[in-house]
N, C-alpha and C positions, 0 to 999 in steps of 0.2 A: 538692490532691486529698484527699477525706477516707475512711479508712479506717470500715466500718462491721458492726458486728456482724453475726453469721448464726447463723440454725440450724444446728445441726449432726446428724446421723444421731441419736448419742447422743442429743440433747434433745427430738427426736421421739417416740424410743420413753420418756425418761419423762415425757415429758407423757402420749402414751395410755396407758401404765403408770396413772398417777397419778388421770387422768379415768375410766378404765375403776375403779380403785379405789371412787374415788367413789360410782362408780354402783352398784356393787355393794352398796357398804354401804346403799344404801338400795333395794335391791332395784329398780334401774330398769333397761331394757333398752333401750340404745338404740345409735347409732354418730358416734362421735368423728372427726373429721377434722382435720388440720395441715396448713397452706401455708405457702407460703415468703411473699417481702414483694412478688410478682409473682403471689400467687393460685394457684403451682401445686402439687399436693396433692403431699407427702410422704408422708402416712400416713392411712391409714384403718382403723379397726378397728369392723364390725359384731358387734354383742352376740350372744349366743345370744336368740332371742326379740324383736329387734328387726324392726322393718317393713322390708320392703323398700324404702319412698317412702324413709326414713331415709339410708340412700346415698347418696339426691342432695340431701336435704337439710341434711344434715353438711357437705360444700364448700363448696353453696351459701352458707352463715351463714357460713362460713369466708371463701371470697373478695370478698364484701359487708363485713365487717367489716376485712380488709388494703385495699380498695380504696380503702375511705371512711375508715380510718386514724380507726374507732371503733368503738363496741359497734353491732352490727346493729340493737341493739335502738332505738336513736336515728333510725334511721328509719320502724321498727313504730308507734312517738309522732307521726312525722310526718305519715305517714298517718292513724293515727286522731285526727289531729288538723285530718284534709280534708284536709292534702297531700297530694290523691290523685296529682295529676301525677307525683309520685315513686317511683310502681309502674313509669311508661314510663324512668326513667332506664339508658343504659344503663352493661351491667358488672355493675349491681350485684344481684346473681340472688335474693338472698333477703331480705325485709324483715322480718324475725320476730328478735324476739330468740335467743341461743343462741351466735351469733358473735361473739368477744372476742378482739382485738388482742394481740401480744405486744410489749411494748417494753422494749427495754435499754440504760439509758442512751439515752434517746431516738431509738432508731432502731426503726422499727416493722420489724423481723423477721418476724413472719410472724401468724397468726392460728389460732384455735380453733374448730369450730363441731362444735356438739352439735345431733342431734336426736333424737325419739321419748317426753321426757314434757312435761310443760308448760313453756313459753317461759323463767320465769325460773328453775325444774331445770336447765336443760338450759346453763343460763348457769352456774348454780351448778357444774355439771360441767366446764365451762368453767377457771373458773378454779382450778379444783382441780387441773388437770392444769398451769395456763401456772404454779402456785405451787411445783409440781416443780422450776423452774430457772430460778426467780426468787428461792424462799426467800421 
């Protein structure tokens, strides 16, 4: 049986510590989302001045990106690359970049997903928050 990494409360709050940092310094408003390595949300933190859609689409990148155990954005390509059939799969709720993976020592623990300013921002916030505790 093999023992395997996990988030913990702690790493939650500095990843959105870390991501919400992010955003700030460049003046973006948006909401950060964290799940475990099963898609279910930990943490959410809506910005002041962020959209409401943002909400559902912070988990969404989030559980699309732990499911598929990669960047969301690897399926945003797929499509715009005619793989449209890949809209109907299911689970995986959001195709848009923004949703990034956490891995430690190779066990996908859990994911990141940003949204509210452009797809590869919101990536970039991303991993600004999973570089929190990962170093």
């Amino acid at each position: 049986m093999k023992t395997k990494n996990s988030l913990e409360a702690s790493d939650v709050k500095a990843i959105l510590s870390a991501a919400e940092t992010e955003a700030l310094a460049n003046d973006w408003a948006v909401t950060i989302a964290v799940v475990d390595d099963g898609g279910h949300l930990l943490g959410l933190h809506r910005m002041d001045g962020a959209a409401a859609s943002t909400a559902h689409m912070a988990p969404a990148k989030a559980v699309t990106s732990i499911l598929g155990r990669r960047e969301s954005k690897v399926y945003e390509d797929l499509v715009l690359n005619g793989r449209v059939t890949m809209m109907s799969a299911p689970a995986l709720q959001a195709l848009l970049e923004g949703g990034v993976p956490i891995v430690v020592d190779g066990d996908f623990v859990g994911a990141v997903g940003v949204s509210g300013v452009k797809s590869e921002q919101d990536a970039q916030i991303a991993r600004a928050g999973i570089a929190a505790i990962l170093g």
